[in-house]
VOGU-3710 file (C-alpha; in Angstrom, 3 decimals, decimal comma):
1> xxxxxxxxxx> 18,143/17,025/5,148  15,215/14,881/6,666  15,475/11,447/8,273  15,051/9,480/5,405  13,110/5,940/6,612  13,789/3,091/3,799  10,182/1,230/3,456  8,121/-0,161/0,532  4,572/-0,196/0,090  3,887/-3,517/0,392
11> xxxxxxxxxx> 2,693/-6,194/-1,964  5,797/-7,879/-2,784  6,537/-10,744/-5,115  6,265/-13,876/-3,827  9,259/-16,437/-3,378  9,566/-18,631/-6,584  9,680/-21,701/-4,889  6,111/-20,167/-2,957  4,034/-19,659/-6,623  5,284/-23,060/-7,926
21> xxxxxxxxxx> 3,995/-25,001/-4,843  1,213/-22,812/-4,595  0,223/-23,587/-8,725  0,286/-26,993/-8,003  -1,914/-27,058/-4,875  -4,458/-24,646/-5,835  -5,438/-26,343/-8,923  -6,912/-28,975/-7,052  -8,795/-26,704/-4,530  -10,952/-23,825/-7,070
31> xxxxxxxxxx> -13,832/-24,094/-5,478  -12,453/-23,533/-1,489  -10,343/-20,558/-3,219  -12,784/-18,682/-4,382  -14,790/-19,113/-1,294  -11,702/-17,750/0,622  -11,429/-21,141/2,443  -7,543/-22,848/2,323  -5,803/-25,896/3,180  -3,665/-26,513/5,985
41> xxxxxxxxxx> -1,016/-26,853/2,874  -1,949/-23,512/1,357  -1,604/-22,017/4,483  1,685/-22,812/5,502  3,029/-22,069/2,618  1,891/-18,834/2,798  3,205/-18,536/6,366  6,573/-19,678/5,212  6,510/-17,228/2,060  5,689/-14,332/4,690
51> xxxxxxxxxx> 8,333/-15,462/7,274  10,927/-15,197/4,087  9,792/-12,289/2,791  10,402/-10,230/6,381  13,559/-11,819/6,692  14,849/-10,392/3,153  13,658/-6,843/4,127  15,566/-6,785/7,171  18,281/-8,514/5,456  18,189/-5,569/3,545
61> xxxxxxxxxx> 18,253/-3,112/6,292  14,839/-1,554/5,244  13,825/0,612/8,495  10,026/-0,510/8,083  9,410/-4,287/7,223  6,098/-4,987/5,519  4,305/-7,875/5,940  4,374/-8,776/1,964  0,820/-9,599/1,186  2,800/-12,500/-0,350
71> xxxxxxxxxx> -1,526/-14,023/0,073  -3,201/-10,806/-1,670  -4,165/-12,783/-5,037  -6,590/-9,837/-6,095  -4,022/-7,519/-5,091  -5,605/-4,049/-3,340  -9,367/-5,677/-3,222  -8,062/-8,810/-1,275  -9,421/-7,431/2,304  -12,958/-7,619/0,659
81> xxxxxxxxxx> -12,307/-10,892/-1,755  -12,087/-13,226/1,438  -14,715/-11,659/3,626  -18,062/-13,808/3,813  -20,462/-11,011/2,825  -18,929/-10,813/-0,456  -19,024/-12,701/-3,725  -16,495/-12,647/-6,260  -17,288/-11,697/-9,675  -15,707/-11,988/-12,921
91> xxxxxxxxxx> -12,029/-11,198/-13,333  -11,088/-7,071/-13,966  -8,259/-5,525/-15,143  -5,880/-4,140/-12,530  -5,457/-0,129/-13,532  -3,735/0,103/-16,389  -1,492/-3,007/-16,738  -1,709/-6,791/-17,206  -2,340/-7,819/-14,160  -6,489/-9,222/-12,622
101> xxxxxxxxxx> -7,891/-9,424/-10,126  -11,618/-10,850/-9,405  -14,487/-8,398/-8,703  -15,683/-8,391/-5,304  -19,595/-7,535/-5,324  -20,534/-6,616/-1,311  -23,827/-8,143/-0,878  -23,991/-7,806/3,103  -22,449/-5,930/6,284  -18,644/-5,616/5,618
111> xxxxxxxxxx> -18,862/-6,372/9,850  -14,757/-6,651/11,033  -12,960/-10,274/9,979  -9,712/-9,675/11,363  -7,777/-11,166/8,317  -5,070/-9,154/7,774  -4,787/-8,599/11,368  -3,872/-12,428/11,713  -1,687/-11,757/8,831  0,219/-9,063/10,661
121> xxxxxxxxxx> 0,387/-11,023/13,692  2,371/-13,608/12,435  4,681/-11,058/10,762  5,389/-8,715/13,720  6,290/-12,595/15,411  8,875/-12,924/12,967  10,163/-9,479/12,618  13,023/-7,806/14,521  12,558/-4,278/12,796  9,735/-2,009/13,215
131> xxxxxxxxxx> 7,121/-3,147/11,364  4,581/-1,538/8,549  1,196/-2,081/8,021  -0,157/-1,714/4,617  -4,103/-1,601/3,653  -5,736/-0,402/0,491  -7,001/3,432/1,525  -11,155/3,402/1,394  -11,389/5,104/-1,734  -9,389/2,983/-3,904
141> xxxxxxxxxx> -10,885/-0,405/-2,166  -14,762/1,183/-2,693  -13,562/2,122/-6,799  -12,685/-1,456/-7,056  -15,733/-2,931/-6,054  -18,910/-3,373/-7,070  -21,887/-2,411/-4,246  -25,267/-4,656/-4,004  -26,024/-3,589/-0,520  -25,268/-0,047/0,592
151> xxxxxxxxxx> -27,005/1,719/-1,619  -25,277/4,873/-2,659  -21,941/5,665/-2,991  -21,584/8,138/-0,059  -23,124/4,896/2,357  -20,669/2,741/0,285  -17,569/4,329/1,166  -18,662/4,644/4,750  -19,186/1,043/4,939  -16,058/0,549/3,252
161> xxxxxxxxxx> -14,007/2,802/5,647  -15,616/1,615/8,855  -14,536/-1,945/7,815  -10,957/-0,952/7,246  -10,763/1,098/10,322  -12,053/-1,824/12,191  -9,444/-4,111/10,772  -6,903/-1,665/11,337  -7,995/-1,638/15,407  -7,311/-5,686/15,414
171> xxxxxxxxxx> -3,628/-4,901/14,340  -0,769/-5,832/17,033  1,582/-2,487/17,397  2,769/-0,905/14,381  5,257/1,628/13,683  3,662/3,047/10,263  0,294/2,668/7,974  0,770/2,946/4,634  -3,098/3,776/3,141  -2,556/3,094/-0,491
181> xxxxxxxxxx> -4,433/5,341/-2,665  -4,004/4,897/-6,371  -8,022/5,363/-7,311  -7,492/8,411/-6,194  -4,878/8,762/-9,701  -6,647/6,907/-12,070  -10,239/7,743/-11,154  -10,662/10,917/-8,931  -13,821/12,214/-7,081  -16,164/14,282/-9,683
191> xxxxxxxxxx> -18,006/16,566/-7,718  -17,775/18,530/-4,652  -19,375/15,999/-1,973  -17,446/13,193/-3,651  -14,260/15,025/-2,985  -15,688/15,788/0,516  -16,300/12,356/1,938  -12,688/11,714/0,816  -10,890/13,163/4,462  -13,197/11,511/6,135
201> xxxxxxxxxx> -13,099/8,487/5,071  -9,378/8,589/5,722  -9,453/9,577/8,868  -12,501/6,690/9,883  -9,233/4,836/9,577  -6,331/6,903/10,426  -7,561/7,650/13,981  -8,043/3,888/15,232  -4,382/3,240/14,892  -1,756/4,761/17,328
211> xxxxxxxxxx> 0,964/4,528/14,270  2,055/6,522/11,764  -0,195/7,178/8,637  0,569/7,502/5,566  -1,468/8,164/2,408  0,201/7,230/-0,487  -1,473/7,294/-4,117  0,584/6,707/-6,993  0,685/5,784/-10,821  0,445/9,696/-11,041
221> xxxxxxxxxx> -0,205/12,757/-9,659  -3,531/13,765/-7,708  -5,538/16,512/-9,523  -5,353/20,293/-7,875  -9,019/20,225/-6,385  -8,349/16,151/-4,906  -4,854/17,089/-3,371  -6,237/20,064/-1,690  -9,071/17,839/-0,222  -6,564/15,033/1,071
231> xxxxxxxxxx> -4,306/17,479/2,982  -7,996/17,752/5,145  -7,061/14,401/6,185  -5,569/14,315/9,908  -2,563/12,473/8,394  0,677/12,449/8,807  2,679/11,665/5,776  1,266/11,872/2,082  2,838/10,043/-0,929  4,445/11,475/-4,435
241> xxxxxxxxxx> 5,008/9,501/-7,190  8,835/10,849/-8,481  9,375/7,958/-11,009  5,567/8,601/-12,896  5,092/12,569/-12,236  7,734/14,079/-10,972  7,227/17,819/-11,718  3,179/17,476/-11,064  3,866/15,964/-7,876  6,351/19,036/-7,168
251> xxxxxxxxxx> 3,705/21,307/-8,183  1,519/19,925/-6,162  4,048/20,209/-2,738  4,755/24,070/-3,690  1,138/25,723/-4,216  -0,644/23,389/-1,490  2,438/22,501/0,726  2,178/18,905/2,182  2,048/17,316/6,096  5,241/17,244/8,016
261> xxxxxxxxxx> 6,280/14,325/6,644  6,247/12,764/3,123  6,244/9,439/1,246  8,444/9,550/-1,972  8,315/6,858/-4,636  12,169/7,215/-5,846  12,466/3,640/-7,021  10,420/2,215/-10,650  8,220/-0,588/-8,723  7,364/-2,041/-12,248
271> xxxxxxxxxx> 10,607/-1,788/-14,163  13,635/-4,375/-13,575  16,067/-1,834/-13,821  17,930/-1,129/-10,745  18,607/2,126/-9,699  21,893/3,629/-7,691  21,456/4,420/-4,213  22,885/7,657/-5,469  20,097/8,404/-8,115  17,718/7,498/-4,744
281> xxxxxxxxxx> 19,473/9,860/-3,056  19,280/12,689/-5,558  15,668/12,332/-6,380  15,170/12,811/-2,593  17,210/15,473/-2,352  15,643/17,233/-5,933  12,168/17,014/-4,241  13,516/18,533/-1,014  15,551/21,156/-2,883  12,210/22,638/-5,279
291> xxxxxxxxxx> 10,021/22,684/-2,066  12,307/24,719/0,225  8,825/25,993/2,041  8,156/22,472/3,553  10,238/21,637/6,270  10,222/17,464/5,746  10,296/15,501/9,424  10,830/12,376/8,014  11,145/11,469/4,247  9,986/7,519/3,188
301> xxxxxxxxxx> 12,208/6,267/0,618  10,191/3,805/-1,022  8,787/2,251/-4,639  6,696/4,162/-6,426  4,432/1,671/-6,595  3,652/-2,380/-5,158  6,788/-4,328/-6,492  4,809/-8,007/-7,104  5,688/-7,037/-10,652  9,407/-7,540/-10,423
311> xxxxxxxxxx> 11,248/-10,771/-10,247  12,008/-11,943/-6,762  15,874/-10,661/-7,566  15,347/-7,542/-8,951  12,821/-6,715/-6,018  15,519/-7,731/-3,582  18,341/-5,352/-5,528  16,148/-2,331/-5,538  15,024/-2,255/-1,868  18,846/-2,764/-1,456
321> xxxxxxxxxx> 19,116/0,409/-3,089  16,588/1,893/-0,801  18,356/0,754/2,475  21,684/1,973/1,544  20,789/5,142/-0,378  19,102/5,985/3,244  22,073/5,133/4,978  24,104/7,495/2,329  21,899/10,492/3,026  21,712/10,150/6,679
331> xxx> 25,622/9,982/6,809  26,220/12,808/4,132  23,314/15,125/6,842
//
């Protein structure tokens, strides 16, 4: 077997006591919220929700700790809802669920802000374990956006990349990058040069960062022609999503193989039922089994999707799961 590395990918629920302060407090201040200005208040409660939510993943024992993006309101299009050269439009439907998030229409340069950089920096102060970086991958962040300033959507996703790559250059060390992908699911590239620009706008990003990078889409597997496309990618782990397409995602590994390393979602990121760290185990081991042709490096163990769905305790059980059922396989190799 692999070494199996216990991570999420980011986006966790927030700390009850964290949304209740945070309702009553942001109420008051609409108008500096949707300008992506905050109080002093708002702000440390945020920093105090992140501090908490590091120390319960290495509680845990995860092997990466994520920052949380306990402050992501609009979810995978926060990096562009705060930045001053965009507006935020009315409120869209998040994929295929019930969650929202507010449109963010770039009407300027996307130049570098440095906000989740700040945000990282105050995790990797308060973290003893390697730490994980998580951003939305340029594809995904440019589908759920709305462009009044590039121009086209080929100069659109470049602008889009280049912004996240220049975020990604402000972050403090990092052991691992998790891209997350899931446009790349739900809404795939049509035609040839859409499915072209795709490796390349991964690897604007990828290369800045001297860290390991993952891809990971999920709610799904990625069509034939878009897998083959991402695997262009100089990358070094890509994503499969075991809980919502297992045999696709299989498929997928055996005809077009995958990069030494791999990201499986083993754990339901929406549902509160907790899994065994033995099922975690065996749905590693399944994958590893019916795709005997790619030796793994390193296998992430994580969600198969963001986990701000679950209640605080169930999202605390199940990456409980995912520490020990690591644990298990490394001492049963």
């Amino acid at each position: 077997m692999p070494e199996i590395v216990s991570t999420t990918p980011g986006l966790h629920p927030l700390p009850d006591w964290a949304k209740d302060d945070l309702e009553d407090r942001k109420g008051n201040q609409r108008e500096d919220l949707i300008s992506g200005d905050e109080s002093g208040e708002i702000t440390e409660i945020y920093a105090t929700a992140r501090e908490e939510l590091v120390e319960t993943q290495e509680l845990a024992g995860l092997d990466r700790v994520a920052e949380g993006q306990g402050r992501w309101d609009d979810m995978l299009a926060h990096p562009l809802t705060v930045h001053d050269s965009v507006e935020t439009g009315g409120i869209v439907r998040y994929y295929d669920n019930n969650n929202f998030y507010r449109d963010p229409v770039v009407t300027g340069e996307l130049t570098p802000d440095g906000d989740v950089a700040a945000e990282l920096d105050t995790a990797t102060a308060h973290a003893d374990s390697p730490v994980q970086a998580v951003l939305p991958g340029p594809y995904s962040l440019a589908d759920l956006a709305t462009d009044e300033h590039y121009g086209d959507e080929a100069a659109f996703l470049d602008g889009i990349a280049g912004f996240l790559a220049d975020e990604a250059g402000a972050f403090p060390d990092v052991e691992t990058l998790f891209l997350l992908e899931p446009s790349l699911v739900t809404s795939p590239p049509e035609t040839d040069d859409e499915h072209e620009r795709v490796p390349d706008a991964i690897d604007t990003v990828a290369d800045v960062l001297d860290a390991d990078v993952v891809v990971y889409p999920y709610w799904g597997a990625l069509a034939e022609k878009t897998y083959a496309h991402v695997m262009d990618a100089d990358i070094d782990a890509l994503g499969f999503d075991l809980v919502s397409a297992p045999d696709d995602n299989v498929y997928n590994a055996q005809e077009y193989g995958t990069p030494e390393d791999v990201a499986l979602g083993v754990v339901d990121g929406q549902n509160t039922r907790v899994e065994s760290p033995e099922t975690v185990r065996e749905r590693v081991e399944w994958f590893d089994g019916r795709t005997p042709q790619n030796d793994y490096g390193r296998v992430y163990a994580t969600t198969n999707t963001e986990t701000f769905y679950l209640p605080v305790n169930r999202f605390e059980e199940k990456i409980d799961t995912l520490a020990t059922a690591a644990q298990l396989t490394e001492v049963e190799a």
